[in-house]
N, C-alpha and C positions, 0 to 999 in steps of 0.2 A: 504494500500500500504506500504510493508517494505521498510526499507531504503536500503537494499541490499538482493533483490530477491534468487539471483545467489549463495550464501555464504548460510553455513551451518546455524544452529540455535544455536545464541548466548544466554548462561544463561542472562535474563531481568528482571527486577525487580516485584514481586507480587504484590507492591502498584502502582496503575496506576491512572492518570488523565482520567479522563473523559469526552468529550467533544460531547454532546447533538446534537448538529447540531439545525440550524434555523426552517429544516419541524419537528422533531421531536417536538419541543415546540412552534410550532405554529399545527400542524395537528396529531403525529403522538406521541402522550408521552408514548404509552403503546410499543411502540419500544426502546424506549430507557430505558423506565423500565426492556424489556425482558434483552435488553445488560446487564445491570447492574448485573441483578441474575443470566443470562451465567457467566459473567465474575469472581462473587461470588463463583459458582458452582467450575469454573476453579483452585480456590485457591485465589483470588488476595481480596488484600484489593484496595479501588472503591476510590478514592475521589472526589469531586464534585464543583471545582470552583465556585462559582454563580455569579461573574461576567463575566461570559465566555456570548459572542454573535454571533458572525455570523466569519467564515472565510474567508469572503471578496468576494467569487468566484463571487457574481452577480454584482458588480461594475465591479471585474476585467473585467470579460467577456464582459461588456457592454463597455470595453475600458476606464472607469473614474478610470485609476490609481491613481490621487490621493486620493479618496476618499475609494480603497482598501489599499492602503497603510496604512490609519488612523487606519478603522480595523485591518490589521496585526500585530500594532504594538500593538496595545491595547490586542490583542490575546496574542502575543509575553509577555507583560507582565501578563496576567492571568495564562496563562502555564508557567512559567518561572520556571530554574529548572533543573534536570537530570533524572525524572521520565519517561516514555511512556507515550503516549496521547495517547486514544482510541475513534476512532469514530465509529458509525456505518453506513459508508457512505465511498463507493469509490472515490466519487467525492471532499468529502472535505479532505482525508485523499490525494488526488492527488495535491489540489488545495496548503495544506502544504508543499509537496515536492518538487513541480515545480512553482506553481503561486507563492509562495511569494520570491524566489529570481529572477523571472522575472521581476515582476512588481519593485522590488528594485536596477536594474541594473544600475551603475551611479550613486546611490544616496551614498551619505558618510555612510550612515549604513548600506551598502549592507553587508557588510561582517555577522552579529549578525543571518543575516535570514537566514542559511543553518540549524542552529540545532533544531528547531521545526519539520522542515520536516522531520530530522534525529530520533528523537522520536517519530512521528507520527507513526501511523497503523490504518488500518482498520482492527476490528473486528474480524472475521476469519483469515484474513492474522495473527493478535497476537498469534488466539489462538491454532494457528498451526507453524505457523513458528517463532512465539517466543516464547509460553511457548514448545513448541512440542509435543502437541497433535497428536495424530495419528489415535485417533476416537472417537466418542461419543457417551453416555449412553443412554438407555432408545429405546422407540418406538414411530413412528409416521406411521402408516399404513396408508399411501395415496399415489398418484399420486402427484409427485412434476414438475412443469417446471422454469427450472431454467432460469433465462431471464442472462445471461454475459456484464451487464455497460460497455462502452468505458471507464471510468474513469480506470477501475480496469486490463485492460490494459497494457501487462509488470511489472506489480504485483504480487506478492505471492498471492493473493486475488481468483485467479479463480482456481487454484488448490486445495485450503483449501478450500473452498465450495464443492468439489467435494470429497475432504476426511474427510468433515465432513458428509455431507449430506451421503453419498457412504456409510456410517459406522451404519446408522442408522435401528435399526430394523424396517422392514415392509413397510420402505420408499422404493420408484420407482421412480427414476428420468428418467422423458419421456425427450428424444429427440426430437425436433422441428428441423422442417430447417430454418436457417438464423438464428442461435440462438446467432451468437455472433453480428449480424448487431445491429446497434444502432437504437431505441425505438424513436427518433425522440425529444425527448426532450431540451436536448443542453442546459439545463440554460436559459439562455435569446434568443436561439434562436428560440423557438418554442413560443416565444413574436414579433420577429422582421419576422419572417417567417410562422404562424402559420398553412397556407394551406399545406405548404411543410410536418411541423413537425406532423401536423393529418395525412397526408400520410402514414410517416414512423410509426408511431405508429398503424394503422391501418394495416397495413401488416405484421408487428409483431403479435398482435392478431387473425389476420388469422394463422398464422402457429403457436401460443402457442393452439389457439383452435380446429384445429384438432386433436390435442392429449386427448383432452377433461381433463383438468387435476382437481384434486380436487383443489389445489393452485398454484399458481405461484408465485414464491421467488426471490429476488437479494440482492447485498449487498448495491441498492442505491434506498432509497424511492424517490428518484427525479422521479428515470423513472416510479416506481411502480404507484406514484400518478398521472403520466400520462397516463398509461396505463387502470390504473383504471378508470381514471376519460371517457375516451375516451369508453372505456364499455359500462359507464353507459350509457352516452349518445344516442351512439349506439344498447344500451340495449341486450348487449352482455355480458349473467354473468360472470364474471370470480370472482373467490375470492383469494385475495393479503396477502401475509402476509411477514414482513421481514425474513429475516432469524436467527436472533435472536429469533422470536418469534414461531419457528420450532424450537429451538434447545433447548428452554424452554420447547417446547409443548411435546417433546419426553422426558423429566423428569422423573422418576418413580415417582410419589406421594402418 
């Protein structure tokens, strides 16, 4: 998510923060590996906090502000700085922009949390609306369905998918209907709801699987690994990959 959709592409820095996300280094490390070599490929030099942990969103969500607070600050000081921060995840690059001057409204340091959102982005939203990319190398000969996050939403995010992916040799981005409805996921709420959130994820796999597609892509592994997971169960194959790991996979090598 850029910090201003609507505005042209401003020259950004090639050294960029990186920041992993909590499913990637608990479920998902070959996606943040792909980011990394995209964002190489891109020009940028990578750097890698290691004291970087969670952006707070599932306390937020669950309403225990202050214990998203503790995370934000402690984010706040790992990224500290005037470089870009790169996630690969709509949802925490959202949770930057918007959750942490919510959950700090009132408080005496509300003012400090606007500029991490401000340097946040997610992944494609950078590597289009901030370095301005305007297509990408290589071939990936499949059927792609792209699933569109709520998180990414009034974002640069869902364009630059579509002019990256759109760019690629031998790629087909199939159309599903209801492709922009949300996957049922919700963070914590497909914890607090989970008959409802099977629902919505299971009517989404109806309409990604009449397309029959080789993989299905987003830019937020939240929904992917619920989508996935709801498959399996259902024993409905589908095969997930992020979208980093397509835009690796279309590399000449």
């Amino acid at each position: 998510m850029s910090p201003s959709v609507s505005a042209p592409p401003k020259p950004v820095s090639r050294q960029v923060l990186f920041m992993a996300t909590c499913l990637c280094d608990a479920f998902f490390p070959e996606a943040a590996q792909a980011a990394v070599q995209v964002l190489e490929h891109a020009g940028c030099e990578v750097l890698f906090p290691p004291d970087q942990t969670c952006c707070g969103q599932p306390a937020f969500n669950s309403g225990d502000f202050p214990a998203s607070r503790r995370v934000a600050r402690h984010t706040e000081t790992v990224f500290a700085g005037e470089l870009p921060v790169i996630v690969p995840s709509g949802s925490c690059a959202a949770m930057h922009l918007h959750g942490h001057a919510l959950q700090f409204e009132g408080e005496p340091d509300s003012a400090k949390f606007g500029d991490l959102g401000r340097r946040t982005w997610e992944l494609c939203d950078f590597l289009v609306n901030g370095l301005g990319l305007d297509s990408w190398p290589g071939s990936f000969p499949h059927r792609i369905a792209l699933h569109d996050s709520c998180h990414t939403r009034g974002s640069g995010t869902r364009s630059a998918l579509r002019t990256l992916l759109g760019s690629i040799n031998g790629l087909t981005l199939l159309p599903f209907a209801q492709q922009d409805q949300c996957c049922g996921f919700g963070g914590t709420f497909c914890v607090s709801f989970p008959h409802v959130s099977g629902s919505m994820g299971t009517l989404k796999l109806d309409h990604v699987l009449e397309e029959h597609p080789d993989f299905m892509t987003s830019a937020d592994l939240s929904c992917l690994m619920h989508l996935a997971g709801l498959a399996e169960r259902q024993n409905r194959p589908v095969k997930v990959l992020h979208i980093a790991q397509i835009l690796l996979g279309a590399l000449p090598r």
